[in-house]
N, CA, C and O atoms as a Maestro MAE file, in Angstrom:
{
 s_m_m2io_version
 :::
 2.0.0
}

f_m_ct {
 s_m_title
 :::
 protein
 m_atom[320] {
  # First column is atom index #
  i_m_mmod_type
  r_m_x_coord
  r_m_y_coord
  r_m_z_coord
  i_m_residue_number
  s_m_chain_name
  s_m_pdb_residue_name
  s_m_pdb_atom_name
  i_m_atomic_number
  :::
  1 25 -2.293 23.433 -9.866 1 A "UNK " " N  " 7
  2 3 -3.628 22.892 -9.922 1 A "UNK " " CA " 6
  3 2 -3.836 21.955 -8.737 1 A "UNK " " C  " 6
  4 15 -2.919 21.380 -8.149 1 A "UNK " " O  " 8
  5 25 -5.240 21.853 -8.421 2 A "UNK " " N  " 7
  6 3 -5.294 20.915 -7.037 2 A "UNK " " CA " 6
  7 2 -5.632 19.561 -7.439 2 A "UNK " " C  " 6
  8 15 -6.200 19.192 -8.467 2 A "UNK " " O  " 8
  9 25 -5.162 18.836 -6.399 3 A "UNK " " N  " 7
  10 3 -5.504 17.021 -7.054 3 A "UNK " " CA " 6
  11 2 -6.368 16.802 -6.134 3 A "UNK " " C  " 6
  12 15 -6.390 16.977 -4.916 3 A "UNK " " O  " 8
  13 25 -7.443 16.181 -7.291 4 A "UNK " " N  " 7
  14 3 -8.508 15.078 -6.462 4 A "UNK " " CA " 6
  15 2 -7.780 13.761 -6.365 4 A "UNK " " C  " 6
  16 15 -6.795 13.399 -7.009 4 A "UNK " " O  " 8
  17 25 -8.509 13.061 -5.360 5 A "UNK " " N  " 7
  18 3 -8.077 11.724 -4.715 5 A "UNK " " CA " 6
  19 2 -9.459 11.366 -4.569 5 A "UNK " " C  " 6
  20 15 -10.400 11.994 -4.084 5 A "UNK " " O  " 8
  21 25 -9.372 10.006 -5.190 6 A "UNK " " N  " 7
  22 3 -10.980 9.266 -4.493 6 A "UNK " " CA " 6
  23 2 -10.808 7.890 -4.053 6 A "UNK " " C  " 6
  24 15 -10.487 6.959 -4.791 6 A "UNK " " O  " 8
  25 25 -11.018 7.827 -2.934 7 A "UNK " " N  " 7
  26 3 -11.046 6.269 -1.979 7 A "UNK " " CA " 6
  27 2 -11.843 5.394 -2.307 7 A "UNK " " C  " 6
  28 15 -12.895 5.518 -1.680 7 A "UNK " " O  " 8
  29 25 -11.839 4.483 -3.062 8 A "UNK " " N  " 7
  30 3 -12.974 3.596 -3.932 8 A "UNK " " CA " 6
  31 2 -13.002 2.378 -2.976 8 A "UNK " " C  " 6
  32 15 -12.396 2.446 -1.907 8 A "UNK " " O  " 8
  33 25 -13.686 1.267 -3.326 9 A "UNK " " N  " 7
  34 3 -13.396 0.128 -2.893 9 A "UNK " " CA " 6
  35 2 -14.109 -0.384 -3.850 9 A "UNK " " C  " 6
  36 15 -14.936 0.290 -4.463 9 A "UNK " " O  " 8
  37 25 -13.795 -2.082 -4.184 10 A "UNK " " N  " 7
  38 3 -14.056 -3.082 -5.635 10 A "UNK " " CA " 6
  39 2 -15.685 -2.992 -4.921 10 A "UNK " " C  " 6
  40 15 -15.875 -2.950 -3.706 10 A "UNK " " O  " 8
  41 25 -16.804 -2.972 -5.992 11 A "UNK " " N  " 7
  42 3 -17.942 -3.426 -5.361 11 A "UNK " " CA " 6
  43 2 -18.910 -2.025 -4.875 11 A "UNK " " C  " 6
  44 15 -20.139 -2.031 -4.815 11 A "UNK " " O  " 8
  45 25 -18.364 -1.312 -4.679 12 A "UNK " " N  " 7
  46 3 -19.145 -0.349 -4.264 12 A "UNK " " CA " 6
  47 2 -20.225 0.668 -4.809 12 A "UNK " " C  " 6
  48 15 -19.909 1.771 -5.256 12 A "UNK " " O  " 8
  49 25 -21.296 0.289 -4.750 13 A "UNK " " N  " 7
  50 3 -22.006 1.311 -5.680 13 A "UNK " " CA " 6
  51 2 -22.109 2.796 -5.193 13 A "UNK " " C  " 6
  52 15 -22.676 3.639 -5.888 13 A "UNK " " O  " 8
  53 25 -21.630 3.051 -4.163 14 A "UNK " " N  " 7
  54 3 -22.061 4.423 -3.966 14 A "UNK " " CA " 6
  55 2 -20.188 5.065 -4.590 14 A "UNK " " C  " 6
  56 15 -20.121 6.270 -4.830 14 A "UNK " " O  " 8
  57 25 -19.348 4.521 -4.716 15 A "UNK " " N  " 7
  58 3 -18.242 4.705 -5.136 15 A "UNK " " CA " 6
  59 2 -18.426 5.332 -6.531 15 A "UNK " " C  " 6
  60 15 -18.058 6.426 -6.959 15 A "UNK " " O  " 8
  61 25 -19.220 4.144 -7.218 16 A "UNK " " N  " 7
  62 3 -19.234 4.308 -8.935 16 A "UNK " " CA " 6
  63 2 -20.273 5.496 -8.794 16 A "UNK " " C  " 6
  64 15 -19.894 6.317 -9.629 16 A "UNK " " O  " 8
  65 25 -21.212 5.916 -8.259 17 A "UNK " " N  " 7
  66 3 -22.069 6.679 -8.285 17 A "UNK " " CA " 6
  67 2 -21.278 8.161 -8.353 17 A "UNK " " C  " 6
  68 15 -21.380 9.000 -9.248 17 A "UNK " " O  " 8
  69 25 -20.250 8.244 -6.825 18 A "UNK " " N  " 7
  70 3 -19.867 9.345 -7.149 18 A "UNK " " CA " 6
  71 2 -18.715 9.441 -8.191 18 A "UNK " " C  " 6
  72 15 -18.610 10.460 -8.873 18 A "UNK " " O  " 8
  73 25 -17.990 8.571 -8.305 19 A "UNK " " N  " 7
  74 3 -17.148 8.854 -9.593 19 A "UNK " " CA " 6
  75 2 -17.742 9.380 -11.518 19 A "UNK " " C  " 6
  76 15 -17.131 9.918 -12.441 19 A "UNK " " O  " 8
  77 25 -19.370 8.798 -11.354 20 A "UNK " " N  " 7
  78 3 -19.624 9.040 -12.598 20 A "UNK " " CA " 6
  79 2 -19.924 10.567 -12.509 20 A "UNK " " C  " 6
  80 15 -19.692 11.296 -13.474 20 A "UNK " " O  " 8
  81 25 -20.513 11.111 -11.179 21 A "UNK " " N  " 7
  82 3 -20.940 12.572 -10.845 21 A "UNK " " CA " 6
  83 2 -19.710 13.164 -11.232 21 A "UNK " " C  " 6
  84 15 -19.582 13.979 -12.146 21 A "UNK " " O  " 8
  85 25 -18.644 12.641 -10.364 22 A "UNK " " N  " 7
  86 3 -17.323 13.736 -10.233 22 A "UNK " " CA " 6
  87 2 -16.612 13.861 -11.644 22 A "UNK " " C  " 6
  88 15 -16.061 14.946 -11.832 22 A "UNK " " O  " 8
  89 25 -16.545 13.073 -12.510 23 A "UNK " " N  " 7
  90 3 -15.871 12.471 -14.266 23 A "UNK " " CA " 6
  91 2 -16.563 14.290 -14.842 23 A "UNK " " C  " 6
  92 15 -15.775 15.236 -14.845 23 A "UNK " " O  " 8
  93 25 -17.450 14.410 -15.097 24 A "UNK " " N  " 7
  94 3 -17.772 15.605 -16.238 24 A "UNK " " CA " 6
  95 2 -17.521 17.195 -14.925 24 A "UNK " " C  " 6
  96 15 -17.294 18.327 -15.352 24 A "UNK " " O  " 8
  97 25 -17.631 16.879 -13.439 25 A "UNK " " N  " 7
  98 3 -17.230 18.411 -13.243 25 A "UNK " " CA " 6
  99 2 -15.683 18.280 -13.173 25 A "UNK " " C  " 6
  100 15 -15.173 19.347 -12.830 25 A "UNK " " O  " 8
  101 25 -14.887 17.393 -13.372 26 A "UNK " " N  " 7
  102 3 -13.333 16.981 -13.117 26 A "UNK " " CA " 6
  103 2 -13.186 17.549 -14.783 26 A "UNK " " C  " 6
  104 15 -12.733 18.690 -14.874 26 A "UNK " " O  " 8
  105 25 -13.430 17.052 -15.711 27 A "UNK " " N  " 7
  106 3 -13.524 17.059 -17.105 27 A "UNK " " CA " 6
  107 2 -13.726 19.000 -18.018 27 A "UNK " " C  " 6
  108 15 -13.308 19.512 -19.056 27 A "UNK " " O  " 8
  109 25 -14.544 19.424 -16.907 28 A "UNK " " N  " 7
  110 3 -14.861 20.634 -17.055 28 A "UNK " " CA " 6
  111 2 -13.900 21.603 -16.314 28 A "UNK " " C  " 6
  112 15 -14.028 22.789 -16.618 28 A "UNK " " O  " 8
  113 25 -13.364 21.423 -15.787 29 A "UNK " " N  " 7
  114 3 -11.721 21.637 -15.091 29 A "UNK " " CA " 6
  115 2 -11.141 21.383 -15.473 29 A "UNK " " C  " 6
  116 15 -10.302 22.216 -15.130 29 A "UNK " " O  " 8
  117 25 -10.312 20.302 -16.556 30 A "UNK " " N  " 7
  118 3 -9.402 20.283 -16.930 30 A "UNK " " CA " 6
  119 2 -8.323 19.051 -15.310 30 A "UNK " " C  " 6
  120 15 -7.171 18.740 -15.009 30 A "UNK " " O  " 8
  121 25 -9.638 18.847 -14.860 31 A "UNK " " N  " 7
  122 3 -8.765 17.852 -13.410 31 A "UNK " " CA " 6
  123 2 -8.750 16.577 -13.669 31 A "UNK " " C  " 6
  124 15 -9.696 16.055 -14.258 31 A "UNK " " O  " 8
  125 25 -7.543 15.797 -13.222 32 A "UNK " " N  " 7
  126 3 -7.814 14.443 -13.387 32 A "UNK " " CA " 6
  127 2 -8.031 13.798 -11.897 32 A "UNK " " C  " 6
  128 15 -7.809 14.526 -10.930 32 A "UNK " " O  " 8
  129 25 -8.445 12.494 -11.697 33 A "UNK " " N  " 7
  130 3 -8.792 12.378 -10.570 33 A "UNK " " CA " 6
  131 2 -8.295 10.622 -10.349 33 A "UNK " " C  " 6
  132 15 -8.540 9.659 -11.075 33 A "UNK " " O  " 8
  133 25 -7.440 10.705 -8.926 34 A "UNK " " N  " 7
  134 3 -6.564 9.794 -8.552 34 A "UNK " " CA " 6
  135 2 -7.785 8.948 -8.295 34 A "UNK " " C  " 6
  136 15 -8.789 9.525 -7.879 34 A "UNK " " O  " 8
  137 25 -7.822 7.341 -8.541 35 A "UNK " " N  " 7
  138 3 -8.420 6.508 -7.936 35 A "UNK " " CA " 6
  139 2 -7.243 5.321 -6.781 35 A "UNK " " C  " 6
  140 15 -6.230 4.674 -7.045 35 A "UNK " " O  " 8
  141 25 -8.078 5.524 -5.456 36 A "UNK " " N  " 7
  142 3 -6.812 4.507 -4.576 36 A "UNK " " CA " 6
  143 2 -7.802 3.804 -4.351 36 A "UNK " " C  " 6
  144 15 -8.971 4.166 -4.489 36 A "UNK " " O  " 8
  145 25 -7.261 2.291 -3.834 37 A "UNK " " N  " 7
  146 3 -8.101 1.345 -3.800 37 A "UNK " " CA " 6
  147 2 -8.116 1.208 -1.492 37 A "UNK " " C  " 6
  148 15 -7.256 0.647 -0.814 37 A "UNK " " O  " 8
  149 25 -9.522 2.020 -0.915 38 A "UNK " " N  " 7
  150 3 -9.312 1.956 0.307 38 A "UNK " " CA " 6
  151 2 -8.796 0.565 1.144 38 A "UNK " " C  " 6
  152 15 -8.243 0.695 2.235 38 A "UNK " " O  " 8
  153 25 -8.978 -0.513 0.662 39 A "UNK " " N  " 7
  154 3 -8.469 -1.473 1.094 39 A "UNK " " CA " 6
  155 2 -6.600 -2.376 0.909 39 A "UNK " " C  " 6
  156 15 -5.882 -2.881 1.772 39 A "UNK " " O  " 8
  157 25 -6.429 -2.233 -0.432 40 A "UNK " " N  " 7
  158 3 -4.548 -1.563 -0.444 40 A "UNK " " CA " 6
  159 2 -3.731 -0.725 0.597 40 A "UNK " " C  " 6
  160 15 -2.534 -0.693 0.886 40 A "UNK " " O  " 8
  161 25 -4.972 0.020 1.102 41 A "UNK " " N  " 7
  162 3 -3.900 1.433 2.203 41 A "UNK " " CA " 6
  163 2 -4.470 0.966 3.224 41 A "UNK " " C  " 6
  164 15 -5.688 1.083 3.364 41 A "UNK " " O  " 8
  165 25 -3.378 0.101 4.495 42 A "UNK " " N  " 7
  166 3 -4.190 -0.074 5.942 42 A "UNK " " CA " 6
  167 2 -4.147 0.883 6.743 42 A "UNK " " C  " 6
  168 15 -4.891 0.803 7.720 42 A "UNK " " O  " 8
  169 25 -3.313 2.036 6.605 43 A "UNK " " N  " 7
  170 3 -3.632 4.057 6.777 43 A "UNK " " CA " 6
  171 2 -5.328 4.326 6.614 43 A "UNK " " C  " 6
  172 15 -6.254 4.532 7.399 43 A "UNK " " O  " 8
  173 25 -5.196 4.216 5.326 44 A "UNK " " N  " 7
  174 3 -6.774 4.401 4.396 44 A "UNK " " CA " 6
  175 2 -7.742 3.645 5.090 44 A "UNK " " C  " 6
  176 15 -8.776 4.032 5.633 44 A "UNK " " O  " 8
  177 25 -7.150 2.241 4.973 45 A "UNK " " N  " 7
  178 3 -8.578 1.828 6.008 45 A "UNK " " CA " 6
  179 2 -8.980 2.324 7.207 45 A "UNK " " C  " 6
  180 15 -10.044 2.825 7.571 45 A "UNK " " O  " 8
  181 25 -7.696 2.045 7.899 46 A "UNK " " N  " 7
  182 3 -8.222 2.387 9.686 46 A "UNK " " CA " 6
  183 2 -8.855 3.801 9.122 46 A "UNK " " C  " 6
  184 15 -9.942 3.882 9.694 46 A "UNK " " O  " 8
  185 25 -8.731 4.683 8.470 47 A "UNK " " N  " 7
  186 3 -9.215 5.895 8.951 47 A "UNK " " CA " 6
  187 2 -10.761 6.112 8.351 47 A "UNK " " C  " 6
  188 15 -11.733 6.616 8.914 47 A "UNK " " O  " 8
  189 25 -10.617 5.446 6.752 48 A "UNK " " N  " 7
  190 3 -12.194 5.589 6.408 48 A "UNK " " CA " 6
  191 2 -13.141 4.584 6.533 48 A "UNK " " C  " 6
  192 15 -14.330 4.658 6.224 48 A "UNK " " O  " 8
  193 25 -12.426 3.452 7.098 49 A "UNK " " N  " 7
  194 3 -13.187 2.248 6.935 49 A "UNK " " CA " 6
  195 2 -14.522 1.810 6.037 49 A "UNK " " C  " 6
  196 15 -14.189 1.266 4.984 49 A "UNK " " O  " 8
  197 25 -15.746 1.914 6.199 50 A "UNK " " N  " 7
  198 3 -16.751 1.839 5.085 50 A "UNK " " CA " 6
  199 2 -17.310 3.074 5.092 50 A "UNK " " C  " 6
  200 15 -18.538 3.105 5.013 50 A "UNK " " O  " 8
  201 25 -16.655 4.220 5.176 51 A "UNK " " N  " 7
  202 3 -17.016 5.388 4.977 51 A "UNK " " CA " 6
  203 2 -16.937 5.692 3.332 51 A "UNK " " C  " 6
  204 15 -17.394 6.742 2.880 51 A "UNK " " O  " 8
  205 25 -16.428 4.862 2.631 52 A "UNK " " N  " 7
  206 3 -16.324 5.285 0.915 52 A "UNK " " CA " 6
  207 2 -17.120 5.623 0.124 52 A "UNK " " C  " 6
  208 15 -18.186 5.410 0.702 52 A "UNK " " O  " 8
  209 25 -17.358 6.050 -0.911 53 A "UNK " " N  " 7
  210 3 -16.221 6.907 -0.850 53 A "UNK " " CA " 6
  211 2 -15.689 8.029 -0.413 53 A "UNK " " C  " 6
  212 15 -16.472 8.703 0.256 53 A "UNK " " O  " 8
  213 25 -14.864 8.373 -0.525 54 A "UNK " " N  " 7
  214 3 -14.358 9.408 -0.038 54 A "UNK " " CA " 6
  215 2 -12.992 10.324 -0.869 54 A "UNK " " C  " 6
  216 15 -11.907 9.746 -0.938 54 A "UNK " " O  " 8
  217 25 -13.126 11.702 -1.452 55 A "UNK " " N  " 7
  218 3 -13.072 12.496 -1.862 55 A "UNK " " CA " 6
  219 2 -12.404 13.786 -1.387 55 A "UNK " " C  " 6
  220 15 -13.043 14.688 -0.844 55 A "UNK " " O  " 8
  221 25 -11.122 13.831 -1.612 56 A "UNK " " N  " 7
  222 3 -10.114 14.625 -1.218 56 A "UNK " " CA " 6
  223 2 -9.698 15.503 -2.121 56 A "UNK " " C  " 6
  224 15 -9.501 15.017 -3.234 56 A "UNK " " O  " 8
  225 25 -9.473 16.801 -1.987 57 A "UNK " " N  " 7
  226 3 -8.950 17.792 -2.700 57 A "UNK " " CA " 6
  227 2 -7.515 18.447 -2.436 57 A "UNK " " C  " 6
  228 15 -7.439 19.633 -2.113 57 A "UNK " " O  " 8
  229 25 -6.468 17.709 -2.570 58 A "UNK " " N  " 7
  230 3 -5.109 17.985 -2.119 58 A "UNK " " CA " 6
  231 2 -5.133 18.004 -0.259 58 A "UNK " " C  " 6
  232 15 -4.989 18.791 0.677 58 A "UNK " " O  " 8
  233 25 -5.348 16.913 -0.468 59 A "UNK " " N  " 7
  234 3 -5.756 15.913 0.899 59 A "UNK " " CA " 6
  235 2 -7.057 16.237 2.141 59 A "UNK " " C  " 6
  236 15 -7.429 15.376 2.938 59 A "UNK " " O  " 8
  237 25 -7.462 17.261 2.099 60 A "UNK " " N  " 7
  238 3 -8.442 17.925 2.535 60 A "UNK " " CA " 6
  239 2 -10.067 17.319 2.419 60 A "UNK " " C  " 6
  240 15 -10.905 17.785 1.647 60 A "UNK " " O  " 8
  241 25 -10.284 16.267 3.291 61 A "UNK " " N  " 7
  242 3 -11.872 15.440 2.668 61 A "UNK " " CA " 6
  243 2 -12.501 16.570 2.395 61 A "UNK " " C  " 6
  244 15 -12.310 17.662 2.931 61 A "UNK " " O  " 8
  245 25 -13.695 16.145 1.069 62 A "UNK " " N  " 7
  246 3 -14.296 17.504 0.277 62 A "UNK " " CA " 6
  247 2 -15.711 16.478 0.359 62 A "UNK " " C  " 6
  248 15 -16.744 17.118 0.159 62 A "UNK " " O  " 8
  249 25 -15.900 15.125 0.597 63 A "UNK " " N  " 7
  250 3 -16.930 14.485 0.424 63 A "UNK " " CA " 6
  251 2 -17.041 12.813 1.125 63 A "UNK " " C  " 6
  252 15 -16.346 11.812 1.303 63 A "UNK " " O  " 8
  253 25 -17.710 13.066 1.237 64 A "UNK " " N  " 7
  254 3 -17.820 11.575 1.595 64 A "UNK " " CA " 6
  255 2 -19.141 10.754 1.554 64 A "UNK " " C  " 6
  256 15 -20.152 11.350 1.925 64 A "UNK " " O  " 8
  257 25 -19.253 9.541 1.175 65 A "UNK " " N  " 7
  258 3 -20.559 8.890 0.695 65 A "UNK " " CA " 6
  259 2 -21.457 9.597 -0.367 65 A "UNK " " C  " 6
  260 15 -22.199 8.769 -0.895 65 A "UNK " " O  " 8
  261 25 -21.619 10.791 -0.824 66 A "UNK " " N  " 7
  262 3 -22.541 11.479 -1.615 66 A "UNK " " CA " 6
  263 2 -21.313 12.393 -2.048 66 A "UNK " " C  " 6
  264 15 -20.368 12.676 -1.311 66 A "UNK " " O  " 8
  265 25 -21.500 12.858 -3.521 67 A "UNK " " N  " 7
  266 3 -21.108 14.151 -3.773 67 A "UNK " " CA " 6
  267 2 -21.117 15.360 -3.124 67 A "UNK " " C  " 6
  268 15 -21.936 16.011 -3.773 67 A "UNK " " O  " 8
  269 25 -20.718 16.037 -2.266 68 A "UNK " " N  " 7
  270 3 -20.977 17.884 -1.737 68 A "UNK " " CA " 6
  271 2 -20.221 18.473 -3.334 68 A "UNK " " C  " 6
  272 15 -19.126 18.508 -3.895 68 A "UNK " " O  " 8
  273 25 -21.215 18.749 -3.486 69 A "UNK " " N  " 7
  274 3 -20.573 19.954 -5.023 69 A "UNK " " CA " 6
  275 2 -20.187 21.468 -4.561 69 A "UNK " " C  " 6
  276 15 -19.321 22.219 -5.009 69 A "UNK " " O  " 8
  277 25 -21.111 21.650 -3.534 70 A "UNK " " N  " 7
  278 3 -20.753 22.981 -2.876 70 A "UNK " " CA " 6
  279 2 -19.398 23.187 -2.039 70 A "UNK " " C  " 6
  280 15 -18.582 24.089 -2.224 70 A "UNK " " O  " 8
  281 25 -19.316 22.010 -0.937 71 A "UNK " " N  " 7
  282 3 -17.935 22.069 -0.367 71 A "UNK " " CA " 6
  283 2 -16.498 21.760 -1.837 71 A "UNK " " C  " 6
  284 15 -15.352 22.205 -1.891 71 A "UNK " " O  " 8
  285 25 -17.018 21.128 -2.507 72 A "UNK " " N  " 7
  286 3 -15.879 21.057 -3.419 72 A "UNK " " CA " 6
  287 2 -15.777 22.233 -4.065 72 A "UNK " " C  " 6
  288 15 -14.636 22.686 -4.149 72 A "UNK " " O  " 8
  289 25 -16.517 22.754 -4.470 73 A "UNK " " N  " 7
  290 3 -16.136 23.605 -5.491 73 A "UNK " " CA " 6
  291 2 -15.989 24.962 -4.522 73 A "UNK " " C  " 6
  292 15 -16.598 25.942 -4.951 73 A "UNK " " O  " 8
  293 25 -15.434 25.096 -3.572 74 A "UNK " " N  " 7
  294 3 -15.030 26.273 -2.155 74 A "UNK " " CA " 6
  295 2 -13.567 25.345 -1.895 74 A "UNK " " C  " 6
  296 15 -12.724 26.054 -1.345 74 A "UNK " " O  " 8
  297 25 -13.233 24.385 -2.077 75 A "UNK " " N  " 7
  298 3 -11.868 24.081 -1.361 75 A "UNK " " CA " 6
  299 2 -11.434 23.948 -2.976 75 A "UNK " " C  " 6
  300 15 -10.305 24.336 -3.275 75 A "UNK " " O  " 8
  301 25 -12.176 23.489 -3.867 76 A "UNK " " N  " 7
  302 3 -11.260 23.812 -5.417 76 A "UNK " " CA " 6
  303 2 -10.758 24.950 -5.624 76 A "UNK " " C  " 6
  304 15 -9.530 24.979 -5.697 76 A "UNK " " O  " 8
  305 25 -11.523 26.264 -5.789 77 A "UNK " " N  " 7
  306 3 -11.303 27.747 -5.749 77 A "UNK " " CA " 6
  307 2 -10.599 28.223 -4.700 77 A "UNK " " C  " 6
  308 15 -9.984 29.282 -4.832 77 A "UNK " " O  " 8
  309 25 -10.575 27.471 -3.411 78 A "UNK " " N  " 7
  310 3 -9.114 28.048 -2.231 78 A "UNK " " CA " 6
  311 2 -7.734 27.295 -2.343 78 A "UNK " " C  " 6
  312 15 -6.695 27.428 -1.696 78 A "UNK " " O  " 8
  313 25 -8.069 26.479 -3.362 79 A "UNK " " N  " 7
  314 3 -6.617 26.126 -3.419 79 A "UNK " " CA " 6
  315 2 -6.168 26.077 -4.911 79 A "UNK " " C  " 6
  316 15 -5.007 25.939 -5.297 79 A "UNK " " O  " 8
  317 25 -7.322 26.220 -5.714 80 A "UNK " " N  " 7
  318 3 -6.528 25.989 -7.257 80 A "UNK " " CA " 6
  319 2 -5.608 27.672 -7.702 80 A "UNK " " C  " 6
  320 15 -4.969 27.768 -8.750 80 A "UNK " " O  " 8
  :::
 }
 m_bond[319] {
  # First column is bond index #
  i_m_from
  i_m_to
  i_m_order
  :::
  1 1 2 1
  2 2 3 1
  3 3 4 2
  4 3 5 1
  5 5 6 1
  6 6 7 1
  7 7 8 2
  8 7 9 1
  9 9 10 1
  10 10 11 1
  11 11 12 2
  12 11 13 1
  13 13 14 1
  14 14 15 1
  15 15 16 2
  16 15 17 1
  17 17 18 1
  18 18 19 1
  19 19 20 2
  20 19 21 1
  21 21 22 1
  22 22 23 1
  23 23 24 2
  24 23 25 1
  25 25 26 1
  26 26 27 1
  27 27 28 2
  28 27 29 1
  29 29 30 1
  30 30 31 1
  31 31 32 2
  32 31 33 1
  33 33 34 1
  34 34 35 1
  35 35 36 2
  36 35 37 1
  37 37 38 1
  38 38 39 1
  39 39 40 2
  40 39 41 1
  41 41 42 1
  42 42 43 1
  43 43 44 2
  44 43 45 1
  45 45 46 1
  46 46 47 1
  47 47 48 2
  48 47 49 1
  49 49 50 1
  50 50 51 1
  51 51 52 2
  52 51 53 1
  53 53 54 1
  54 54 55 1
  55 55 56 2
  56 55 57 1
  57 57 58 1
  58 58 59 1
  59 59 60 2
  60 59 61 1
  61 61 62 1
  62 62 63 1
  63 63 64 2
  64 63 65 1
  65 65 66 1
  66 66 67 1
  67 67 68 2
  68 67 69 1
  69 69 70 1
  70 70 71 1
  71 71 72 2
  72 71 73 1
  73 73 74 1
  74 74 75 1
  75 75 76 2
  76 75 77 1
  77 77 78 1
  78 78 79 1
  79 79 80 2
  80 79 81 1
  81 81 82 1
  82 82 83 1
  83 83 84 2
  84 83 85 1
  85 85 86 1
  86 86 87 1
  87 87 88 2
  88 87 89 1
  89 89 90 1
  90 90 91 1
  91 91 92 2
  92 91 93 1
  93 93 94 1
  94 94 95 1
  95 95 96 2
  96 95 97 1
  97 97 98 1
  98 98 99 1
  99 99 100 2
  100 99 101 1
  101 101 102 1
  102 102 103 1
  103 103 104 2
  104 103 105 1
  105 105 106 1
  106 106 107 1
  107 107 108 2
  108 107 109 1
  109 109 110 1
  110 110 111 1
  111 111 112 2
  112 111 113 1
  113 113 114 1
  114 114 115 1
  115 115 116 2
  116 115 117 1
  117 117 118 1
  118 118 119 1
  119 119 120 2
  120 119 121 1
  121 121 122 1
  122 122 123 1
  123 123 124 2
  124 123 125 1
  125 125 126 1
  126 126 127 1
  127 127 128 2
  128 127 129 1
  129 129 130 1
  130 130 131 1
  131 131 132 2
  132 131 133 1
  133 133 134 1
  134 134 135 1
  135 135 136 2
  136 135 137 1
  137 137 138 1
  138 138 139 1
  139 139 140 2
  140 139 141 1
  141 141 142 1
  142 142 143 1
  143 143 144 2
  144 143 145 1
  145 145 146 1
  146 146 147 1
  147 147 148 2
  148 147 149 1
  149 149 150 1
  150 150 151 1
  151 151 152 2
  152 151 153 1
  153 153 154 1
  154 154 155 1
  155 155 156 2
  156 155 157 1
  157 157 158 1
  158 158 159 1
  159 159 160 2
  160 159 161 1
  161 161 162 1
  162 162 163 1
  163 163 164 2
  164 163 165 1
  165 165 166 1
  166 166 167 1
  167 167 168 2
  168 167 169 1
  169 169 170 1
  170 170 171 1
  171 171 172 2
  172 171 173 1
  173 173 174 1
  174 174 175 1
  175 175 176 2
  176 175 177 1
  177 177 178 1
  178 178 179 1
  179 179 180 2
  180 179 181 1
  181 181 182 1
  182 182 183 1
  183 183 184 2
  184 183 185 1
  185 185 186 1
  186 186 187 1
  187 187 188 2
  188 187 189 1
  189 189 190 1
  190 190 191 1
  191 191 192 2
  192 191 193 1
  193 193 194 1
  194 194 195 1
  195 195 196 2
  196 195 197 1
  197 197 198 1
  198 198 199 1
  199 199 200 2
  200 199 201 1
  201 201 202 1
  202 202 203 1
  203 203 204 2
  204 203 205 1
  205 205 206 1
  206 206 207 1
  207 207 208 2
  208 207 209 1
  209 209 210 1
  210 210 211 1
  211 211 212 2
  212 211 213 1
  213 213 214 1
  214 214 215 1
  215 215 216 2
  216 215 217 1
  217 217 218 1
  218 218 219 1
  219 219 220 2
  220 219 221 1
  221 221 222 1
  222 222 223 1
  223 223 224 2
  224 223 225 1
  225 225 226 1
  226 226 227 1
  227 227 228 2
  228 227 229 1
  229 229 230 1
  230 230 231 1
  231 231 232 2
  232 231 233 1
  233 233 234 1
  234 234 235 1
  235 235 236 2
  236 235 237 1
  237 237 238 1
  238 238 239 1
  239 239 240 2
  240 239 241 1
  241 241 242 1
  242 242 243 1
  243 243 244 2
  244 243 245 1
  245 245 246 1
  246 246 247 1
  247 247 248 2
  248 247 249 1
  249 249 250 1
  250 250 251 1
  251 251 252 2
  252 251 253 1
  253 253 254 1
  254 254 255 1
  255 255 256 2
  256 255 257 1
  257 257 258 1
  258 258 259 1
  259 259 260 2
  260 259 261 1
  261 261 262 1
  262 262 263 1
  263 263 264 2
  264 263 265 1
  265 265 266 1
  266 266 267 1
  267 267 268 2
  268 267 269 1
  269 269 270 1
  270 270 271 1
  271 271 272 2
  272 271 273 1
  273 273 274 1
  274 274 275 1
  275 275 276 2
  276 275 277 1
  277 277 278 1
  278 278 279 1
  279 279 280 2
  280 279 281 1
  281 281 282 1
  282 282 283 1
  283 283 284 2
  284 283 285 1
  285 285 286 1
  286 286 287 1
  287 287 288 2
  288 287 289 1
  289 289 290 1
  290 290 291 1
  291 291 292 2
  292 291 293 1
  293 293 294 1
  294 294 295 1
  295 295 296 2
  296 295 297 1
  297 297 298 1
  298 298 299 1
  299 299 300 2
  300 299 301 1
  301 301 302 1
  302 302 303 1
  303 303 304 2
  304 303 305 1
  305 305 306 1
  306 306 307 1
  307 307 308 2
  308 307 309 1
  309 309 310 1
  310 310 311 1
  311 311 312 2
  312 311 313 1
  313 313 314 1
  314 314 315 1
  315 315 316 2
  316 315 317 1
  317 317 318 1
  318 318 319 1
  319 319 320 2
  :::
 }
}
């Protein structure tokens, strides 16, 4: 099965936004979904900086700032 990863940061509303989107199509899969905190990882930062969130599908960005339901669900089905 493929793992989601989502780059959050404390405070962020566009974070919680996409996590409440991503919770019922993750749920409807049977996927659970990693939360990292982008500011813990100074990797994570330098690379997304206030790009969050950001949304990985067995490391592969699938999203960033907004949900793409379409790119996700094309890198879910090429790798699940």
């Amino acid at each position: 099965m493929s793992r989601l990863a989502l780059y959050t940061r404390e405070g962020c509303g566009l974070c919680e936004e996409m996590l409440a989107e991503l919770r019922p199509w993750a749920a409807a899969r049977g996927a659970s979904i990693e939360l990292l905190d982008v500011d813990a990882d100074p990797d994570a930062r330098r690379r997304y900086g206030y790009r969050v969130p950001v949304l990985l599908v067995d490391g592969e960005p699938a999203s960033h700032g907004h949900l793409e339901l379409d790119l996700l669900e094309r890198l879910w089905s090429a790798t699940g």
